[in-house]
C-alpha positions as CSV (number, residue, x, y, z in Angstrom):
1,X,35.8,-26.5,52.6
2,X,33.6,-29.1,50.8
3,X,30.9,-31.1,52.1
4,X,32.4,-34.6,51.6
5,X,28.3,-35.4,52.0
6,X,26.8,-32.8,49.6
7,X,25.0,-34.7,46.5
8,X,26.4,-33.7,42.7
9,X,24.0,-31.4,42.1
10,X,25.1,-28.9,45.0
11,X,29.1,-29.5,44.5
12,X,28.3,-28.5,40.9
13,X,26.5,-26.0,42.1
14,X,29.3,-24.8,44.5
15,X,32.0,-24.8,41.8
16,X,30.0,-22.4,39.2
17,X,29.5,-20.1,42.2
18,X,33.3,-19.8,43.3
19,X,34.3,-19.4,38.9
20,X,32.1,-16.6,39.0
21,X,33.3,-15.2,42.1
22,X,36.8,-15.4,40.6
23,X,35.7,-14.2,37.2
24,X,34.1,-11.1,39.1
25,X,37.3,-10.4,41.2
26,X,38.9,-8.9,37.9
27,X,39.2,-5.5,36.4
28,X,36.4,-5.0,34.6
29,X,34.7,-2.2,32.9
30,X,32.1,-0.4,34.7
31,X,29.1,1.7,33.8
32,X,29.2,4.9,36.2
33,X,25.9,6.1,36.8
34,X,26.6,7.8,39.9
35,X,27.5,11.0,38.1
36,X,30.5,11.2,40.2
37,X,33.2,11.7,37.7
38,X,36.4,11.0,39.4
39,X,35.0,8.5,41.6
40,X,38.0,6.7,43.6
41,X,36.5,3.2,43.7
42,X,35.5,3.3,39.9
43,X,39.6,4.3,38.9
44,X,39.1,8.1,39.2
45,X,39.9,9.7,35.9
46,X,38.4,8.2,33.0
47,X,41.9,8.3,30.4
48,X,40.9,10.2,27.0
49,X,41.2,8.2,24.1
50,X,44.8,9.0,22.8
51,X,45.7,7.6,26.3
52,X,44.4,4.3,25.8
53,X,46.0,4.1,22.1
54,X,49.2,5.2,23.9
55,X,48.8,2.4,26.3
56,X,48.5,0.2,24.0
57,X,51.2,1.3,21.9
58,X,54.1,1.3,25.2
59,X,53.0,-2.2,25.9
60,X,55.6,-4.3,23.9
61,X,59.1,-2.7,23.8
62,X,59.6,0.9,23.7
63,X,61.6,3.9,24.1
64,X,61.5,3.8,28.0
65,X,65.2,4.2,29.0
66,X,66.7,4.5,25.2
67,X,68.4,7.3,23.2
68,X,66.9,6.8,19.7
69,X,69.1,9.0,18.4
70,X,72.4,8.4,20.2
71,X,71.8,4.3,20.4
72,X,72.6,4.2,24.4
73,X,70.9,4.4,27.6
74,X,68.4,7.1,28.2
75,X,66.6,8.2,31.1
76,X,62.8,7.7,32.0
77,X,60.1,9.8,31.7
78,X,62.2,12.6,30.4
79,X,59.8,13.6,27.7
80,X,57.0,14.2,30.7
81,X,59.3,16.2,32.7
82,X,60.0,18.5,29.9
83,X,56.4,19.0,28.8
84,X,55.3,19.9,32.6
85,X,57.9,22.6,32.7
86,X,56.8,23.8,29.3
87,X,52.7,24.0,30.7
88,X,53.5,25.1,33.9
89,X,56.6,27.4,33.8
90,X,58.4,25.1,36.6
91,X,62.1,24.5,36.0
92,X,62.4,21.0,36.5
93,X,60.0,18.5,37.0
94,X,59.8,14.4,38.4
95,X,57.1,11.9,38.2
96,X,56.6,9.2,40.7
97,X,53.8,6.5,41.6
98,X,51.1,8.7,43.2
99,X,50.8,12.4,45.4
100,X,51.3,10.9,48.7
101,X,54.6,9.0,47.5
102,X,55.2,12.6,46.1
103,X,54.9,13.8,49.6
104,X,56.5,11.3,51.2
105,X,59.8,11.9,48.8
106,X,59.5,15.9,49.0
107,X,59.8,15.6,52.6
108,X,62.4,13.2,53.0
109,X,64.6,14.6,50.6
110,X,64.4,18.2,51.4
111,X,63.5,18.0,55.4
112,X,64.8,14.8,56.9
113,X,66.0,15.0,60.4
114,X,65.0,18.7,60.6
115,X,61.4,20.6,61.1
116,X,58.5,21.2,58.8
117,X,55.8,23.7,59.8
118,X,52.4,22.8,58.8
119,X,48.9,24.6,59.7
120,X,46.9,22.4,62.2
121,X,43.6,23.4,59.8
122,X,45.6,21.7,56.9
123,X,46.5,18.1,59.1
124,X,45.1,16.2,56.3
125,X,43.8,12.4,56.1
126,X,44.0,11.6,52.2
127,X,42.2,8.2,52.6
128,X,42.2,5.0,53.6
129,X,43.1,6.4,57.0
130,X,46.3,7.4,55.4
131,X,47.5,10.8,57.5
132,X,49.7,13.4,56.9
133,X,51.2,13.7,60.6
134,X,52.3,9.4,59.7
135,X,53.7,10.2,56.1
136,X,55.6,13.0,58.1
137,X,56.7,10.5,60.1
138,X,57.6,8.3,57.7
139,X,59.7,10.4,56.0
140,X,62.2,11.2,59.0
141,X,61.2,15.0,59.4
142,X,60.1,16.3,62.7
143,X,56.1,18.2,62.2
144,X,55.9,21.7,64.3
145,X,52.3,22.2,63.9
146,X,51.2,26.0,64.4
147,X,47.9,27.7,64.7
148,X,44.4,26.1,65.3
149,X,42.1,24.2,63.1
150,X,40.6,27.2,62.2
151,X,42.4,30.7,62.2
152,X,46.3,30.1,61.4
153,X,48.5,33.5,61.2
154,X,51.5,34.3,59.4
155,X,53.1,35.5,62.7
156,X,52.1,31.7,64.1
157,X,54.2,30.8,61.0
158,X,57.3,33.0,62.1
159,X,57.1,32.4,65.4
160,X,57.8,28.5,64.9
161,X,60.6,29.7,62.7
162,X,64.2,27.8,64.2
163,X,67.1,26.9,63.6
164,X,66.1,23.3,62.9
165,X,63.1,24.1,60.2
166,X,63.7,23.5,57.0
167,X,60.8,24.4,55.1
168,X,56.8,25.6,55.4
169,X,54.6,22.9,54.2
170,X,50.9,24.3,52.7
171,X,48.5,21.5,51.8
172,X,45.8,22.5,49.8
173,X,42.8,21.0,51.9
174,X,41.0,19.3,48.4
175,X,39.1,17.2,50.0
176,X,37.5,19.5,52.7
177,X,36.8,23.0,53.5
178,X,36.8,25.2,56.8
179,X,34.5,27.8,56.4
180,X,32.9,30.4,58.5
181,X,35.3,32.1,61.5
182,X,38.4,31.3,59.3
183,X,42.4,32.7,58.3
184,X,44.9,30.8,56.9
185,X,47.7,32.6,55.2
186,X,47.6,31.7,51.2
187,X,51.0,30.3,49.2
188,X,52.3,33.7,48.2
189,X,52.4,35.3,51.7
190,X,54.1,31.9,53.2
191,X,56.7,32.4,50.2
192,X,57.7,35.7,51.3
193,X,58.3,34.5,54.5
194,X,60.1,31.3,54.3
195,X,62.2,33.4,51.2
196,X,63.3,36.0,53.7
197,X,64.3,33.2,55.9
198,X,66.1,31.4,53.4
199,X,63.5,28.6,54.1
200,X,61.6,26.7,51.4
201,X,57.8,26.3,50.9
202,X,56.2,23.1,49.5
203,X,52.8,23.5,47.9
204,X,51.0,20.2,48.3
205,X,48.2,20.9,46.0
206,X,46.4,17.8,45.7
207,X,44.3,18.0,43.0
208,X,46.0,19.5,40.8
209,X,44.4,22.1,38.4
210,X,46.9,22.8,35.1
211,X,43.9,24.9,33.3
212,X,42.5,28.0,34.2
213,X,39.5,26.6,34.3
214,X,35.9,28.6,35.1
215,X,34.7,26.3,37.4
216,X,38.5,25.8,39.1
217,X,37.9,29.8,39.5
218,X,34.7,29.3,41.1
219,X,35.1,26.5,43.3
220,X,38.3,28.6,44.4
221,X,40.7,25.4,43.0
222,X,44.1,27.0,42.8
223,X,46.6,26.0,39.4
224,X,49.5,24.6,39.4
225,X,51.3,27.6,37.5
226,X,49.7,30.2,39.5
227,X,51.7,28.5,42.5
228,X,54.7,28.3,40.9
229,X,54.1,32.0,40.1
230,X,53.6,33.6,43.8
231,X,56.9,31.8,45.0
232,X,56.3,28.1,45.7
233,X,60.1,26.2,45.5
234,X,58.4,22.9,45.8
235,X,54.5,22.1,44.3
236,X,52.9,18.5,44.2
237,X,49.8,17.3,43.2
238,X,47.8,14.2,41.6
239,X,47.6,12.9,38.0
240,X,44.5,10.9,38.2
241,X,42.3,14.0,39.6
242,X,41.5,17.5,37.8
243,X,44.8,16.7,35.1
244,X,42.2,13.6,33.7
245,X,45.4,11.7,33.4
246,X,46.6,8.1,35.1
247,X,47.5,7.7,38.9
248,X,50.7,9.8,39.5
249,X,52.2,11.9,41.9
250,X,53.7,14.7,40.0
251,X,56.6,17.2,41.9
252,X,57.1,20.6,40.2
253,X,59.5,23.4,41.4
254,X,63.1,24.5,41.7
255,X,66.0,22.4,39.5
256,X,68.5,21.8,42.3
257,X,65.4,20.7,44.5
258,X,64.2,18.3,41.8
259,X,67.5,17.2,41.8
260,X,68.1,16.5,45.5
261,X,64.4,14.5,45.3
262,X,65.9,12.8,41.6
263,X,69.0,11.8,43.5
264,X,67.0,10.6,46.7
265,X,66.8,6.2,47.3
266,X,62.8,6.7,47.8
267,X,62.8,8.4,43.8
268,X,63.8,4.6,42.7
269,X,61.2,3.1,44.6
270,X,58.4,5.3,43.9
271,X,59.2,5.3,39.9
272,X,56.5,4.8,37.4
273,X,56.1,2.3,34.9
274,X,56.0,2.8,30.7
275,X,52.3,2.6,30.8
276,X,51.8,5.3,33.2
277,X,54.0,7.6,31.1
278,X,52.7,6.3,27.8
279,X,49.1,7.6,29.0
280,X,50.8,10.7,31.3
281,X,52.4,11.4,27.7
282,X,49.6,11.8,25.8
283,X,47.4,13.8,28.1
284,X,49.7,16.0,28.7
285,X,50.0,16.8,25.2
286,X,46.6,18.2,24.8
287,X,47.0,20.9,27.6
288,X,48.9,22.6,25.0
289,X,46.1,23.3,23.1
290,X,42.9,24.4,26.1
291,X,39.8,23.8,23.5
292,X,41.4,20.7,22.9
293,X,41.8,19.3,26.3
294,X,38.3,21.0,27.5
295,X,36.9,18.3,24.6
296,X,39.2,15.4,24.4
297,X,40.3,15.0,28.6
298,X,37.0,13.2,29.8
299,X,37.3,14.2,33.2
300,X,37.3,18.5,31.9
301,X,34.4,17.3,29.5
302,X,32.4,15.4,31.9
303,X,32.8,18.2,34.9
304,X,31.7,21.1,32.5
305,X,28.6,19.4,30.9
306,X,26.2,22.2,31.2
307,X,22.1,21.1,32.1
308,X,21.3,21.9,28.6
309,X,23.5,18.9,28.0
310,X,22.8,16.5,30.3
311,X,18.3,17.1,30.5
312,X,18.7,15.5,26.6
313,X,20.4,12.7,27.5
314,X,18.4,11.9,30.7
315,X,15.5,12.1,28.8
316,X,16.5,10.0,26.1
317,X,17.6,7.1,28.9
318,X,13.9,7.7,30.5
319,X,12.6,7.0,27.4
320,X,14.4,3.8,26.6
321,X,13.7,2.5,30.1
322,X,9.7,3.1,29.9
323,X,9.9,1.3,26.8
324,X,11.5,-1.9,28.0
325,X,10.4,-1.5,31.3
326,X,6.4,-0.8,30.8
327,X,5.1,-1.7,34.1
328,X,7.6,0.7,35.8
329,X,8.1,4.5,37.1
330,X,10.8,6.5,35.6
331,X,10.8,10.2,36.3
332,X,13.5,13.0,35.1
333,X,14.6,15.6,37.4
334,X,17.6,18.1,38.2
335,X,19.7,17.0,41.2
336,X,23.4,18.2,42.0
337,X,26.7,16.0,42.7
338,X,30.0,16.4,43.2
339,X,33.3,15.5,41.2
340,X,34.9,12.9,43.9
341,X,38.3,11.8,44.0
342,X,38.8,14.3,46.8
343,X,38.4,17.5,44.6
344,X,36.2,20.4,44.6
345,X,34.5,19.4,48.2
346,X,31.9,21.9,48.6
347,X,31.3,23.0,45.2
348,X,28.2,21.2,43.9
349,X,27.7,20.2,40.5
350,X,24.3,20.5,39.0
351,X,23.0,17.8,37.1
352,X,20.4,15.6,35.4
353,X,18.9,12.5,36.8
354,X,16.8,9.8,35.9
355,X,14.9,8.3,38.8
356,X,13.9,4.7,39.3
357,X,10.6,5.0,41.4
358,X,10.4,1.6,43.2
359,X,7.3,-0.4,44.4
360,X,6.3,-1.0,48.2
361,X,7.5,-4.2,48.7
362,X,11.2,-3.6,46.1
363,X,14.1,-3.3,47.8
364,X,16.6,-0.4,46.4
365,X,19.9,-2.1,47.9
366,X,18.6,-5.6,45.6
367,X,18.6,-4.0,42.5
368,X,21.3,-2.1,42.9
369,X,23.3,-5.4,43.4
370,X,21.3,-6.5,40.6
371,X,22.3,-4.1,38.4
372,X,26.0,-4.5,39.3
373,X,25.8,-7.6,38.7
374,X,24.6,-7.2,34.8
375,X,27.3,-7.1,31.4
376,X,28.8,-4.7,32.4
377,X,28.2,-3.7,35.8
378,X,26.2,-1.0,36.3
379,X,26.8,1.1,39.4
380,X,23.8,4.0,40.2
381,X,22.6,5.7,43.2
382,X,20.5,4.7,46.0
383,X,18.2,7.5,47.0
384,X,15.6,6.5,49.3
385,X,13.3,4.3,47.9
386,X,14.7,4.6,44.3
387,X,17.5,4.0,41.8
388,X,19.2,6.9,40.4
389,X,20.7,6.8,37.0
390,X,22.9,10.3,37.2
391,X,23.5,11.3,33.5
392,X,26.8,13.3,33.8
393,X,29.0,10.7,33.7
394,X,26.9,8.5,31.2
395,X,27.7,8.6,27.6
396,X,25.6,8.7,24.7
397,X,26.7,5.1,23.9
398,X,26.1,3.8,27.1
399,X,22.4,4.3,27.8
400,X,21.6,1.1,26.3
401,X,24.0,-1.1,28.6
402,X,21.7,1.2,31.3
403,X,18.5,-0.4,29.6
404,X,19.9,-3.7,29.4
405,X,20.8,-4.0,32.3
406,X,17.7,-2.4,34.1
407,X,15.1,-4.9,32.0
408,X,17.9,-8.3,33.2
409,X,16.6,-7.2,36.6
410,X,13.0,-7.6,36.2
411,X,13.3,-11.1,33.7
């Protein structure tokens, strides 16, 4: 509302204030200093360059649903779903909008009306208070939870075993860990279970780790092939997490399931769009070469920077900041962080810091805000009484928007 008594001066005022507010409320590129390299409110996965270029490329009129060859009606994302099966040994493949609409159409197409057994250790919430009891729900099938939070047996598996189940749902818990006085059976023993049943088990793996990757290994991240390899009919996971692709949902496994989910009303609405494919594409292309992807997916890159990468580069941005910044304290030290996006939970990442020592009387939460609000935002840690710069997922070319932004503070 407007002060029909304010004076020119603060109506002016009032307008520049709501343009920028609107300018603001955009897309815009961000600096991430937080070294948290698949951080969900930043967009997750930073796309690799050949993704962007294929963005771009898909945005006018394209291939999408067209036969080049034959000149008729083709269908879409085709070329993903045979490079998935190619990288991960899966006979059929389907992409749709994100892993929970993955869920959400594995369940309704395979279990609707009947049961699906599910750990109570693995009763996932994904975010945003979304929970996997309510997309059970949603999708029509009845949950028969088994076990405790804790310790879940194969025999409380096969004991829950009835005429009205239709599958054994594992969900890879990627966003937490129970540790300590612990049993849950893994994917291979549920296979042989639900296989001598005649029952099918759906891997919802989450993350979703194509590469056999040393640090996958050692945070204990399981593959997507490896899955597919001990006996899982149905495997799920995200596009925009470990796969350093755009936000998908993709559903791996047997070619008549496939099918049945293909065939399903849900597939239609959870489609994606040419630019998702266009960037899916692409990145999907350079798993078939590892060294390739390990350089050229940012999310691989950024998540295997080793120290004697990083110290370098936070001591170059240390540098550039005491010499703009005189009159302030910038220190380098080692800290750890974590990848984000709901991956790799407990497995801490070391890394390089720079630290933004702040006077008595500064207030860390104002030049944070400060610094978001700079061209381009710049979004750091808070630690205490000082602003952390975190170097892992700050590129070379980038430290100076860091500087820049850091001296607009103190004008």
């Amino acid at each position: 509302a407007v002060d029909e008594h304010a004076s020119t001066d603060a109506l002016v005022l009032a307008a520049i204030r709501r343009l920028d507010h609107r300018a603001r409320s955009r897309l815009h590129r961000v600096i991430n200093a937080t070294g948290i390299v698949l951080h969900t409110g930043l967009g997750r996965a930073p796309l690799a360059d050949a993704a962007r270029l294929a963005i771009q490329n898909a945005a006018g009129y394209c291939n999408l649903e067209f036969n080049l060859e034959r000149g008729d009606r083709g269908r879409r994302g085709v070329q993903l779903e045979d490079m998935l099966v190619r990288l991960t040994g899966a006979q059929a493949a389907l992409v749709v909008n994100n892993n929970a609409a993955a869920t959400l159409l594995a369940l309704a197409g395979i279990a609707a009306g009947r049961e699906a057994i599910v750990s109570r250790g693995q009763l996932v919430e994904i975010g945003g208070s979304f929970r996997l009891p309510d997309v059970m729900a949603c999708s029509g099938c009845r949950m028969r939870e088994v076990g405790t939070t804790n310790k879940t047996r194969l025999s409380d598996y096969e004991s829950a075993i009835t005429a009205e189940t239709a599958l054994i749902l594992h969900v890879h818990t990627s966003n937490f860990r129970v540790m300590g006085f612990s049993e849950s059976p893994g994917i291979a023993e549920l296979a042989a279970l639900a296989h001598a049943r005649e029952l099918i088990v759906y891997d919802d793996l989450g993350s979703g780790a194509l590469l056999d990757d040393d640090l996958w290994r050692a945070a204990n991240e399981p593959t997507v092939a490896a899955s597919l390899a001990v006996g899982a009919d149905i495997v799920s996971f995200s596009g925009d997490k470990l796969l350093g692709g755009p936000q998908a949902g993709v559903i791996l496994g047997r070619a008549d399931l496939i099918e049945r989910l293909r065939r399903h009303p849900l597939a239609r609405a959870m489609r994606i769009d040419k630019l998702t494919i266009a960037a899916l594409q692409v990145t999907l292309e350079l798993y078939f070469d590892p060294v390739r992807a390990a350089a050229e997916v940012p999310a691989l890159r950024l998540l295997n920077q080793p120290l004697d990468v990083l110290r370098p580069r936070a001591e170059s941005l240390r540098q550039r900041l005491a010499a703009a910044l005189a009159d302030e304290a910038f220190e380098v030290a080692e800290d750890e962080t974590f990848a984000g996006g709901g991956s790799l939970p407990v497995w801490p990442l070391p890394t390089a810091i720079v630290r933004w020592r702040l006077a008595a009387d500064a207030s860390a939460d104002e030049l944070a805000r400060a610094l978001r609000s700079a061209d381009p935002p710049v979004v750091a840690r808070i630690d205490a009484d000082a602003i952390v710069f975190d170097v892992r997922t700050l590129a070379d070319d980038e430290l100076d928007f860091v500087v820049a932004a850091a001296r607009a503070c103190r004008a």
